[in-house]
LUMVO-931151 format. One record per atom (N, C-alpha, C): x, y, z. Coordinates in pm, whole numbers, padded with zeros to 5 digits, always signed. Example, Ala and Ser with C-alpha at 12.3 -4.5 7.8 and 13.67 -1.06 7.14 Angstrom:
2
+01319-00569+00780 +01230-00450+00780 +01320-00330+00780 +01285-00225+00708 +01367-00106+00714 +01290+00003+00787 
END
This chain:
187
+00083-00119+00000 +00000+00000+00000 +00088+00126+00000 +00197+00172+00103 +00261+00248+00078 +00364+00302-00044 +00355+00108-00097 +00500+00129-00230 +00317+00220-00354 +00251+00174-00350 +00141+00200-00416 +00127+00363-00426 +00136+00436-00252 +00097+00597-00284 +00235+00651-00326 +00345+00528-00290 +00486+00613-00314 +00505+00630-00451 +00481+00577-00524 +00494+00560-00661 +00360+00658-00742 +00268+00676-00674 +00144+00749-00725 +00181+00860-00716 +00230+00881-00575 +00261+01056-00563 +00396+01085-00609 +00516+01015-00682 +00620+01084-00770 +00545+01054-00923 +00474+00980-00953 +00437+01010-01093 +00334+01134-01050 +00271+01170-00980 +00236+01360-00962 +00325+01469-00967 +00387+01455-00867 +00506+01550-00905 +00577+01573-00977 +00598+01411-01027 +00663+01433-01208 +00584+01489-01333 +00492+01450-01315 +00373+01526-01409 +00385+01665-01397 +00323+01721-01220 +00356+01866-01223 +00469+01913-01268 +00579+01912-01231 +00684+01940-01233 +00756+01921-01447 +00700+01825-01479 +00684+01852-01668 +00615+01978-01674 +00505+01994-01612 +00415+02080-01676 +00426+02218-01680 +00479+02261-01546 +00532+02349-01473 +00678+02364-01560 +00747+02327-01595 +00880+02306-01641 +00853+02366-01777 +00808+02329-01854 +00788+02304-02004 +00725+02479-02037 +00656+02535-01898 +00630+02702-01918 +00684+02773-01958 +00781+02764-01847 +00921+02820-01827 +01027+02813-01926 +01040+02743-01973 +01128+02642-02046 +01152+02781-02161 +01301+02743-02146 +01334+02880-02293 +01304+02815-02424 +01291+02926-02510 +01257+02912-02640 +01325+02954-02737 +01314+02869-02839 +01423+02900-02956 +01413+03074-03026 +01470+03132-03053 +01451+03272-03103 +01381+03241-03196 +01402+03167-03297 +01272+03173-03405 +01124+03128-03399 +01159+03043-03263 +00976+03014-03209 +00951+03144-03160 +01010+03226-03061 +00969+03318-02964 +00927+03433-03046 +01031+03471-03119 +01015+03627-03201 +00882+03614-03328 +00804+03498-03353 +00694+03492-03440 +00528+03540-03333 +00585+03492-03131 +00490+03491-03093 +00545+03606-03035 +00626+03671-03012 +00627+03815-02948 +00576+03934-03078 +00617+03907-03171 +00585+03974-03319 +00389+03969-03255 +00327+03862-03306 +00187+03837-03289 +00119+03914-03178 +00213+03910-03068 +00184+04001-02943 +00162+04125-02944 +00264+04194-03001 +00278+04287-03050 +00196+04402-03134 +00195+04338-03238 +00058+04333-03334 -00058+04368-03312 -00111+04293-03235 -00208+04283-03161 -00269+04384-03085 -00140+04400-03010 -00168+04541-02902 -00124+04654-02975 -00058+04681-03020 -00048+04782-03110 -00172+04812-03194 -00211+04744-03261 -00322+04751-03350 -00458+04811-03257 -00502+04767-03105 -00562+04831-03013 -00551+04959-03018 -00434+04978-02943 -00371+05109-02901 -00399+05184-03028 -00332+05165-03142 -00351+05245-03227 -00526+05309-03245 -00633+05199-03268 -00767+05196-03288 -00831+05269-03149 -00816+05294-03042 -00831+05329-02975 -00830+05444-02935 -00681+05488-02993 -00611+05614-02990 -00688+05721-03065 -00720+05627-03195 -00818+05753-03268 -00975+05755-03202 -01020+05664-03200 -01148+05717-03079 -01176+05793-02974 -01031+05805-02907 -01045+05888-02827 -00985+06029-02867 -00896+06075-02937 -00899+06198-03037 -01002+06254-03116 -01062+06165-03166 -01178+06206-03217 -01322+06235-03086 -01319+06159-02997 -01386+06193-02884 -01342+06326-02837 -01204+06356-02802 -01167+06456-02715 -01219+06585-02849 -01187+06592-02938 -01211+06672-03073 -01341+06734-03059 -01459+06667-02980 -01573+06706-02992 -01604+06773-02822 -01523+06811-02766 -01500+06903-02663 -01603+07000-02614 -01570+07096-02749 -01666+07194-02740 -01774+07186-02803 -01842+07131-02869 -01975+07084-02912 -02051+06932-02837 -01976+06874-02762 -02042+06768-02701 -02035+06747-02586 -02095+06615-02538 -02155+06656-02408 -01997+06543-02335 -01963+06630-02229 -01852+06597-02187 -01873+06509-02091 -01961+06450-02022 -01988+06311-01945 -01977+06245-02037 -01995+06232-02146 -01986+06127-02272 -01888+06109-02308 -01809+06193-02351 -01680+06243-02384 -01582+06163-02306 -01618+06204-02206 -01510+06114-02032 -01536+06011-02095 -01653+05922-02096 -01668+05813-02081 -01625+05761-02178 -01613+05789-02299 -01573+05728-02374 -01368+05669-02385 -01340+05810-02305 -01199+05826-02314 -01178+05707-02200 -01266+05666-02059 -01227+05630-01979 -01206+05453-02065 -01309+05454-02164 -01334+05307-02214 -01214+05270-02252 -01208+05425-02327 -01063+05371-02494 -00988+05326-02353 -00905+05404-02288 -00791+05374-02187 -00788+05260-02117 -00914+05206-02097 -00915+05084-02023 -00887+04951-02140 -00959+04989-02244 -00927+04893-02344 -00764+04895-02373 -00679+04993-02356 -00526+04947-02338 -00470+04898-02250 -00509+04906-02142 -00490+04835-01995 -00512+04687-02011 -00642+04655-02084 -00668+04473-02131 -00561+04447-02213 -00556+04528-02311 -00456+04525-02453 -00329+04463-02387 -00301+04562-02322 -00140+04539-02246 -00116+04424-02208 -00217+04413-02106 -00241+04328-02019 -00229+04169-02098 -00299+04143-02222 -00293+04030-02324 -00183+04032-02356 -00135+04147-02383 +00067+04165-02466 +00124+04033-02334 +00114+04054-02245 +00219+04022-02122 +00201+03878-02110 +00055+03866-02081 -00032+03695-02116 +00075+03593-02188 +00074+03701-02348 +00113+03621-02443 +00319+03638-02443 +00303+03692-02406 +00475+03705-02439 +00559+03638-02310 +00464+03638-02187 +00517+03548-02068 +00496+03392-02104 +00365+03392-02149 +00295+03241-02220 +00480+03183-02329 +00476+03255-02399 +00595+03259-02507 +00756+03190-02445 +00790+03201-02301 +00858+03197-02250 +01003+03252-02303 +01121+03239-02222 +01217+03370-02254 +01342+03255-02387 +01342+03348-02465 +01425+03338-02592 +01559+03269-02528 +01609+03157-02597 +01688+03106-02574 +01834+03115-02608 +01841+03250-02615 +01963+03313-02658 +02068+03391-02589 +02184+03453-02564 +02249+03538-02530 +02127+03636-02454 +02150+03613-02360 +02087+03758-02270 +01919+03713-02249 +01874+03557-02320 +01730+03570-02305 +01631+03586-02221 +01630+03570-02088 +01629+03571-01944 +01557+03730-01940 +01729+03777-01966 +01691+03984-01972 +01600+04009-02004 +01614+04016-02170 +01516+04043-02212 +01398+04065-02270 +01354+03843-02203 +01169+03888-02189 +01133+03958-02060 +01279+03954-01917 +01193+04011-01813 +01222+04166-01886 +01296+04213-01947 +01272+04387-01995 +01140+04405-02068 +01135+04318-02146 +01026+04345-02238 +00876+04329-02152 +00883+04192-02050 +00758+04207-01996 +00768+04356-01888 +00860+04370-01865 +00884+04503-01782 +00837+04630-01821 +00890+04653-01964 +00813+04728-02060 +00670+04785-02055 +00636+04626-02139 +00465+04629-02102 +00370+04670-01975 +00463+04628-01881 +00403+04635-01737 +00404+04822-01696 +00471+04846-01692 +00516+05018-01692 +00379+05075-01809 +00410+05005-01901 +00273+05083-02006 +00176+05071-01975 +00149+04935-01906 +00039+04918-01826 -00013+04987-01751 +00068+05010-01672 +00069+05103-01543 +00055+05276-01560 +00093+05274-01679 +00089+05468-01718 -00079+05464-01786 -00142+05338-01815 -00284+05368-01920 -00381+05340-01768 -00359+05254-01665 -00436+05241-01535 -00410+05374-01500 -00300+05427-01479 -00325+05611-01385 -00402+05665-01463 -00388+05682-01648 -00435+05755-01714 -00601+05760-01722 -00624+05609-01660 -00771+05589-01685 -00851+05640-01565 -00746+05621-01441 -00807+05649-01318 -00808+05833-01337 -00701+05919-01400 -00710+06050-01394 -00879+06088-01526 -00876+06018-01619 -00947+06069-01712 -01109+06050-01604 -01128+05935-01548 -01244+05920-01497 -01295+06023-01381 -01166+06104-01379 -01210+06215-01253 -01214+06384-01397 -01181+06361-01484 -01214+06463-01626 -01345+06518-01546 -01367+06662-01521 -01462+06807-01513 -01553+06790-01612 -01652+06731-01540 -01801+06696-01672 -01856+06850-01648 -01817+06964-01647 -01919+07080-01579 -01834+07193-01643 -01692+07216-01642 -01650+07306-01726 -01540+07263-01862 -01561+07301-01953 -01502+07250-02074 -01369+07325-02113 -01327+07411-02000 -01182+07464-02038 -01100+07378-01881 -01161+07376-01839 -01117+07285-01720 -01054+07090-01764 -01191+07073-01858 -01163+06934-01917 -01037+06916-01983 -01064+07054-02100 -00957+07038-02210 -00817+07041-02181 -00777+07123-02024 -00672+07125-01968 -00600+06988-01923 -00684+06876-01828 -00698+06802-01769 -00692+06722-01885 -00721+06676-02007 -00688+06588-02111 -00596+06613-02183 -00532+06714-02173 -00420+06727-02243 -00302+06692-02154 -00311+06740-02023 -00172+06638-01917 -00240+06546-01953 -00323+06450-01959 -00333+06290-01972 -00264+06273-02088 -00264+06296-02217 -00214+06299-02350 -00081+06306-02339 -00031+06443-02255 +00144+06394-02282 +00208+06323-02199 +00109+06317-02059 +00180+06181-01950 +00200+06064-02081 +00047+06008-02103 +00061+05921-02260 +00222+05910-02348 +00225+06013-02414 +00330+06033-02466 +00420+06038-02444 +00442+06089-02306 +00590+06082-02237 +00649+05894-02217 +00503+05879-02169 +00521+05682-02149 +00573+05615-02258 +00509+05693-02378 +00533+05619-02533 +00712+05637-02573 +00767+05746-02536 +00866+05740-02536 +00974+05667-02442 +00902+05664-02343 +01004+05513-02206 +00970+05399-02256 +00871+05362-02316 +00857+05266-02387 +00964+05217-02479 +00959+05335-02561 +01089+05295-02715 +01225+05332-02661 +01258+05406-02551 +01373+05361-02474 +01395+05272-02442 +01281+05159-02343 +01335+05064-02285 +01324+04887-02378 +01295+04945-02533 +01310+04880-02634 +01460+04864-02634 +01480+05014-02726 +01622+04990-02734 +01706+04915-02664 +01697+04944-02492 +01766+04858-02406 +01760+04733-02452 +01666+04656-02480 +01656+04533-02516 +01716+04482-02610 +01786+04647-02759 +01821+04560-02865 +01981+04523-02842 +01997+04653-02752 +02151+04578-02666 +02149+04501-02603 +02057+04407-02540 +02101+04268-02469 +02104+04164-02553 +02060+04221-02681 +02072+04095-02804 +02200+04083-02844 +02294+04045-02816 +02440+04106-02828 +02554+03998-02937 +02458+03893-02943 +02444+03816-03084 +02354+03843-03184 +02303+03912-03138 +02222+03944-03294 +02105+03841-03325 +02047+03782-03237 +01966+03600-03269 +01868+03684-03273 +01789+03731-03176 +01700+03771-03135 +01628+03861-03292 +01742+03967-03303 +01710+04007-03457 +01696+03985-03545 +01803+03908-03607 +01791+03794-03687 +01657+03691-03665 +01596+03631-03615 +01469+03543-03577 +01362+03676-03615 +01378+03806-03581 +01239+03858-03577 +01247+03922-03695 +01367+03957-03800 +01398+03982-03948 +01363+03866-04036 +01350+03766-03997 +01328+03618-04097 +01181+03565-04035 +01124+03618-03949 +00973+03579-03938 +00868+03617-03966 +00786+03597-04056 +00684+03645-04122 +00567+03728-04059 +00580+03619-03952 +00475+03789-03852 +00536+03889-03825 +00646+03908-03809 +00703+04014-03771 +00743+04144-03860 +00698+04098-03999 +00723+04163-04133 +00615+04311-04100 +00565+04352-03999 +00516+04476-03974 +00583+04571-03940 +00716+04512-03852 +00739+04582-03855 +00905+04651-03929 +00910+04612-03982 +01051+04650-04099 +00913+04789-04208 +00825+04790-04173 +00802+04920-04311 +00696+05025-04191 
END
């Protein structure tokens, strides 16, 4: 009976411990950089779609009704917060590139994301407090949200770069130059 649970409970732990393992488990640069590319994509393509909804929302300022206005901005912003939030899903899901420095930088890159994350949650929590009552008050108050935004967008493509120096073989580039999802972004 005991040789029975002894043997039951290491084929569990061996199971867990595959399963658990195999997460983690690094990945070849040319598997990784097709699903960080896809990641990418993805959220970008949000952000971007988003971005103009809420420009075009904020645009209607002075002719519309600015509880609406908020609300809409509070949506777009939250919809980058999910966005992000899926980027990280999928690029942690992806596990870290099995290359020179790979370790670094998926934790930079999920680091990245996480920080962007974190600048569209303040942005959403500041827009949802946006002055439904005076409209030079609003327009003030959405425009610091816009260049906090922007300021983020630029720590962002800083802490890219960082990343293209931990590629210090060149794999990482090479894999995301020869992968077809990733053909978005070379133009």
């Amino acid at each position: 009976m005991f040789r029975r649970l002894f043997v039951t409970t290491c084929l569990v732990v061996g199971l867990v411990a595959v399963s658990v393992g195999s997460a983690d488990a690094a990945t070849s640069p040319g598997t990784w950089a097709p699903k960080f590319c896809q990641a990418l994509k993805k959220w970008q393509t949000t952000i971007t779609s988003e971005s103009k909804t809420a420009s075009t929302a904020l645009g209607n300022v002075s002719t519309g009704d600015l509880a609406g206005i908020r609300d809409e901005f509070v949506r777009f912003l939250g919809k980058d917060v999910a966005a992000t939030q899926a980027a990280i899903k999928s690029i942690k899901k992806a596990g870290a590139p099995s290359s020179a420095n790979g370790s670094k930088i998926q934790t930079k890159v999920i680091a990245s994301f996480q920080s962007a994350s974190d600048v569209f949650a303040q942005a959403k929590a500041d827009a949802a407090n946006l002055s439904t009552t005076d409209a030079s008050s609003f327009v003030t108050n959405a425009t610091k949200i816009q260049q906090d935004l922007n300021a983020a967008s630029d720590a962002f493509q800083t802490n890219f770069s960082t990343v293209e120096k931990l590629d210090t073989k060149s794999e990482i580039d090479r894999a995301i130059r020869s992968a077809k999802a990733c053909k978005f972004l070379a133009g």
